[in-house]
C-alpha positions in Angstrom: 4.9 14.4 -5.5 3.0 12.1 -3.5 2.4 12.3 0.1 4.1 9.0 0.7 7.2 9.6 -1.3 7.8 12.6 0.9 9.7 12.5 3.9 8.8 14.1 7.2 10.5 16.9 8.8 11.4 17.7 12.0 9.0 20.2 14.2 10.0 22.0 17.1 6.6 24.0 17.5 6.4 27.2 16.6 4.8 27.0 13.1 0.2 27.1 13.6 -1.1 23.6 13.4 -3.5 23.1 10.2 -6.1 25.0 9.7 -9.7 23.1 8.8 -9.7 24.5 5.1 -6.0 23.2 5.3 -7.1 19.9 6.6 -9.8 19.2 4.4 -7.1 19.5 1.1 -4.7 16.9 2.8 -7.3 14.6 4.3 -8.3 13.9 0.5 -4.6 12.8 -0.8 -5.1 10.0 2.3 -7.2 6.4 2.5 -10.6 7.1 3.4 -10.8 5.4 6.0 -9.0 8.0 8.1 -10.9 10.0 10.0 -10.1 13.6 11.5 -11.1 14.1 14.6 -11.6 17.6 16.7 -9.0 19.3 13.2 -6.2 17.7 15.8 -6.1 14.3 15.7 -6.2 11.5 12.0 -7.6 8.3 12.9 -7.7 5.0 11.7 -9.0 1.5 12.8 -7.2 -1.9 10.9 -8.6 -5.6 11.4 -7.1 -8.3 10.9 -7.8 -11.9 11.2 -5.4 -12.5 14.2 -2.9 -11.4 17.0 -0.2 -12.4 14.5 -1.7 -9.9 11.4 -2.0 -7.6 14.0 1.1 -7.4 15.5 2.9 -8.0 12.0 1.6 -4.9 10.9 2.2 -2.6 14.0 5.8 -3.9 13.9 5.9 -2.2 10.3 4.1 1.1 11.3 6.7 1.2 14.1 9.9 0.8 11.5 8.0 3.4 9.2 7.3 5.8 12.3 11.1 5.4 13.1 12.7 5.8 9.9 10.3 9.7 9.7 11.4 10.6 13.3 7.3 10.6 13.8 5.5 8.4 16.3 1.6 7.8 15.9 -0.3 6.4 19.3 -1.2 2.7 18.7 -4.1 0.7 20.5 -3.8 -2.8 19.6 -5.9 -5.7 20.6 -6.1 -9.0 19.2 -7.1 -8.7 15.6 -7.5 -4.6 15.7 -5.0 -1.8 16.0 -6.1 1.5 16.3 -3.4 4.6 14.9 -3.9 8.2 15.8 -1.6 11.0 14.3 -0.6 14.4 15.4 2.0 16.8 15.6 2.5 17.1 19.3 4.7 20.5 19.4 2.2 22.5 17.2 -0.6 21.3 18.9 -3.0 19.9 15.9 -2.1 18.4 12.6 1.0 19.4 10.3 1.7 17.6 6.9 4.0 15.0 8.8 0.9 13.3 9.8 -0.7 13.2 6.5 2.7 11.9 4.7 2.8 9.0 7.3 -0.5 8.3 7.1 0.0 7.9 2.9 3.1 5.8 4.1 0.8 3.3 6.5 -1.7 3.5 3.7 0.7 1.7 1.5 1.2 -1.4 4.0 
């Protein structure tokens, strides 16, 4: 099953955060363009032409983030928007990050 046809689940801590052998098998199921960063954190940079794109396509990472109960941190700007992912409670990454990531990646 692919990433983005999975759904996340809810994490209360308790379970380890990924490992970097763990990492490097779900960072390649992802876009590229995501970037791990410290084994804690997936990153990714968008452009777009304008406020409007920009703000077009945060509104749908927020109704995706919503719908999976899993919130990214957003920097936006006029024609950029910045997402980071991680699973606050265990501290690093878990596969909720990855499966929203596939789900952005399909924007």
């Amino acid at each position: 099953m692919k990433l983005s046809e999975k759904r996340c689940v809810p994490c209360e801590g308790g379970m380890p955060a990924f490992s970097k052998q763990k990492t490097a098998k779900y960072i390649s199921k992802i876009n590229k363009a995501w970037k791990v960063v410290g084994n804690k954190k997936l990153r990714r940079e968008f452009k777009f032409l304008n406020f409007v794109e920009t703000m077009g396509f945060v509104n749908e990472v927020a109704l995706i983030a919503q719908a999976e109960d899993h919130h990214p941190d957003m920097q936006i700007s006029y024609s950029n928007a910045v997402i980071e992912l991680w699973t606050h409670a265990v501290g690093g990454l878990s596969e909720n990050d990855f499966i929203l990531a596939a789900k952005i990646d399909e924007l």
